[in-house]
N, C-alpha and C positions, 0 to 999 in steps of 0.2 A: 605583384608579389614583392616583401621584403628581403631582399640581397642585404646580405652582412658586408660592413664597410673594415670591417678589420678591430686590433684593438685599440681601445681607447680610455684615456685614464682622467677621471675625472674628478677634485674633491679626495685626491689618496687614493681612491678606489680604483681596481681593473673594471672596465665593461669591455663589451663590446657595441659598436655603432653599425646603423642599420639605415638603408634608405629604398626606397617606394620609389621605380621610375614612373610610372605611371601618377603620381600624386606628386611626387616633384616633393614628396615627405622626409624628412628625418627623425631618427629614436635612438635612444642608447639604453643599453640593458647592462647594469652594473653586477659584477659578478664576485662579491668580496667573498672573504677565506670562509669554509664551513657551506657556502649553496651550492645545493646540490646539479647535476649538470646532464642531462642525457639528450643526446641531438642527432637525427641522422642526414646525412648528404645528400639533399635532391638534385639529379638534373646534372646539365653540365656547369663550371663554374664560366662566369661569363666577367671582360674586359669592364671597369665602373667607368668608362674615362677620363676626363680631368675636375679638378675641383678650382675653382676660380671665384674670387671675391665673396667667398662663404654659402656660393651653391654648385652643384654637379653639374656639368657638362657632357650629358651621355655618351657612350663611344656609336659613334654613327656605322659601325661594324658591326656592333655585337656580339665581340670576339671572341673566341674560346679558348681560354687558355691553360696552362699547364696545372694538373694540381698539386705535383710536386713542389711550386715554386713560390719565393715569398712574393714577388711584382705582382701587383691585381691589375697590370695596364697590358693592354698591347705596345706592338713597337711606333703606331702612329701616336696611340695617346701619350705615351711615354716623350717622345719626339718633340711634342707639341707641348706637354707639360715642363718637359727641361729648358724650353725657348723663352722660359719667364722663371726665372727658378734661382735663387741665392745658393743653394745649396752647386748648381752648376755654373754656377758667374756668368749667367746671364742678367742679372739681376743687379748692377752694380749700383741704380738709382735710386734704389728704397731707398727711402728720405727716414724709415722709423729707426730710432736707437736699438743698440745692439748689446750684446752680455757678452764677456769672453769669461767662458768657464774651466776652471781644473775639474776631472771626474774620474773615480776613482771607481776600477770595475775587481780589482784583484791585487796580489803583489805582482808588481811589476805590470799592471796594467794601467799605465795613469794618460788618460788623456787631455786634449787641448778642445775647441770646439766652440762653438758661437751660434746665440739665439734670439730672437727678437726680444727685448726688452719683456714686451710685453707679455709674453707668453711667458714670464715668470721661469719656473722649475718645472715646466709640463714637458721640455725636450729631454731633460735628463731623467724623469721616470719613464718615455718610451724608449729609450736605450737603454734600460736598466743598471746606471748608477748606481751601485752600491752607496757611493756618499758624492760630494761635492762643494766647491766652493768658488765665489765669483772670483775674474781677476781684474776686470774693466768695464768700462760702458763706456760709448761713443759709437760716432757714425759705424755704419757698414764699412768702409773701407779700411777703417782704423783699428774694428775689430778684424778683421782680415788679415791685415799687414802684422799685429800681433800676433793670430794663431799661424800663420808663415813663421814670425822669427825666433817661437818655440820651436819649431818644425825644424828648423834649420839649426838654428844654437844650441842645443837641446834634447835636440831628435825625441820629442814627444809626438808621439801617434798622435790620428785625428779618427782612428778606426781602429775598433777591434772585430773581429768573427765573433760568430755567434758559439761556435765551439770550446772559443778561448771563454766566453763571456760565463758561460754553463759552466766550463769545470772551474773559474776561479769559486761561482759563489759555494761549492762544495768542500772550499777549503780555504774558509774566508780569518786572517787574525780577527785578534779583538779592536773594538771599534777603537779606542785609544794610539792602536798600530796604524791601523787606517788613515787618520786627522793625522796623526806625525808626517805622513809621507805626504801625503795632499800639502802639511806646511811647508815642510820642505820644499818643495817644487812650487810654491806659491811665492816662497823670499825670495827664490834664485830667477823665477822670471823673472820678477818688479827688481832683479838687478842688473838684467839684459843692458849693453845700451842699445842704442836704438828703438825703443820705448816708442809708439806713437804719442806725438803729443796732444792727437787731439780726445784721446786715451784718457777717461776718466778713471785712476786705479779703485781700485774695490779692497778695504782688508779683509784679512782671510777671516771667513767664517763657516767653518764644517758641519754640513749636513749630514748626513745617514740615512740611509734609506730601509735599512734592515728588517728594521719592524715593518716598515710598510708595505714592504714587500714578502714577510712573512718568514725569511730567508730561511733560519733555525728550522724551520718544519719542513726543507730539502733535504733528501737523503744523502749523506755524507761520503759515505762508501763506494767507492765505483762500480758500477753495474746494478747500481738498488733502485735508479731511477731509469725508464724505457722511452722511448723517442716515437713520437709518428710524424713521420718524414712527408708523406703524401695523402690525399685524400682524393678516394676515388666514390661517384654516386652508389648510392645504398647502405656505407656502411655507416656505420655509427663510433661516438663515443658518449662513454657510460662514467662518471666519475663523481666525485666532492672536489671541490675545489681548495688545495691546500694551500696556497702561494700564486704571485704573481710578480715576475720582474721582468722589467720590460714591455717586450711584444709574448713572452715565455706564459702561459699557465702550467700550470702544474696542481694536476688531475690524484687523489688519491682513488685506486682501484679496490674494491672490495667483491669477496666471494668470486675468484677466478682459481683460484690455487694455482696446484700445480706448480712449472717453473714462471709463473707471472710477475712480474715485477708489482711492488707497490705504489709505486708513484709513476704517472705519464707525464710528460712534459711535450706540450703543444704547441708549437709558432702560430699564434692566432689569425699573422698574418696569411698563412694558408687558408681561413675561412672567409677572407675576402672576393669578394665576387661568390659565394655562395649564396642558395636556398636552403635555408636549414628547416628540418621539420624535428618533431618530436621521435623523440626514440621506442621503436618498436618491445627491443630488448633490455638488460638489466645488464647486458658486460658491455666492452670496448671488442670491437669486432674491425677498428681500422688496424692495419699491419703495424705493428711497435718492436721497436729495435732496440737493442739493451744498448745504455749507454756505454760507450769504451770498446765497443764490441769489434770483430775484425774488421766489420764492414765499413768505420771509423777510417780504417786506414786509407790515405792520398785523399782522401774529401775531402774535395775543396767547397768552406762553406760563405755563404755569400755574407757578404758587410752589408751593418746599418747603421 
């Protein structure tokens, strides 16, 4: 059966990616603004475990794990995935060229961050960037040593919550406010000393993500858009797709009335390690939580 591998952006577009253990297959099902979406939760959600040189590495457990949670690994594959991993400096020999990027999620949300060369702009629409711009290219350790001496000079984040990420886009300036702040903090790095020199600088040039991500067509107002935190087997969701930033969909609801929110917004990373089938029903029957709501408060919500 096909397991959902989580989100994935491909070409501008949100999908979702999908893999067959039994056929050792891959697919991705692209999901742009306006299709429509109704799916329900089979089964328990199970461990994917590591992906290595561009194929799956099954979890020899077959673990079960949380569906509240965004990790699709267990704590072996997890373990064994971190033992080769850049992102956990284990990794310090990747021989490939590196991006050090500014990314810009809100006011006052402006981060520092680094990606494989090659992989272009595809790290910053799965952390849903609002906008962005290069600041370097050069080896792995040189982009490193850079995003440290933001880090340190600077005190630019390398991380924001996913909570911070959601309210800033609800109350986002105009793009023109955006590109100022991104330059700003684009002059004042390249005027750091201690510069790596083996640091190729980048000029600033600002992206935007807004349209792509659909942004305008989130609900502005606090508490207009509803959250599903968890997903348990059986239930469903029912929606149109209005937006996508990030790992974030954002589901427009219709014919619920009542006190039902308009808009749901999904961490698609929750549909990882799932079996999804077709939806029985015509509404969203998984438990959704208004956003801002009391239960907001002390959650603590986990970084990507």
């Amino acid at each position: 059966m096909w397991r959902c591998t989580g989100p994935r952006w491909s070409g501008g577009v949100f999908g979702l990616g999908w893999y067959h253990p039994e056929r050792g297959e891959e697919r991705r099902s692209a999901l742009p603004a306006g299709k429509p979406l109704a799916f329900a939760v089979e089964g328990e959600r199970r461990c994917l475990g590591v992906r290595r040189a561009g194929r799956w590495i099954l979890c020899p457990h077959a673990a079960v794990l949380d569906g509240a949670g965004a990790r699709d690994q267990c704590a072996d594959c997890a373990r064994l995935d971190r033992s080769r991993s850049v992102a956990a400096d284990t990794m310090a020999d990747d021989p490939r060229p590196y991006g050090v990027y500014l990314a810009y999620f809100g006011p006052g949300l402006l981060k520092v961050g680094i990606t494989a060369a090659e992989r272009g702009a595809a790290r910053l629409l799965e952390q849903g960037a609002v906008g962005y711009s290069w600041l370097g290219r050069g080896p792995l350790m040189a982009a490193r040593r850079a995003e440290a001496l933001l880090g340190s000079a600077l005190a630019v984040r390398d991380r924001f919550g996913k909570a911070e990420k959601r309210a800033a886009r609800r109350a986002l300036p105009p793009a023109a406010e955006r590109a100022a702040a991104l330059a700003a903090l684009h002059e004042e790095a390249r005027s750091l000393p201690g510069w790596p020199e083996a640091l190729r600088a980048a000029p600033y040039a600002y992206v935007d993500h807004s349209e792509v991500f659909g942004l305008d067509r989130i609900p502005a107002e606090p508490g207009a858009a509803g959250e599903v935190r968890a997903l348990r087997a059986g239930e469903e969701i029912v929606g149109q797709v209005v937006a996508a930033a990030g790992a974030d969909l954002y589901l427009g609801q219709e014919g619920q009335g009542g006190e039902a929110v308009p808009v749901v917004v999904v961490d698609a990373r929750l549909l990882s390690g799932r079996v999804l089938r077709a939806a029985a029903g015509k509404v969203t029957t998984a438990d959704v939580v208004r956003a801002g709501s009391a239960a907001d408060e002390g959650r603590q919500e986990g970084l990507f």
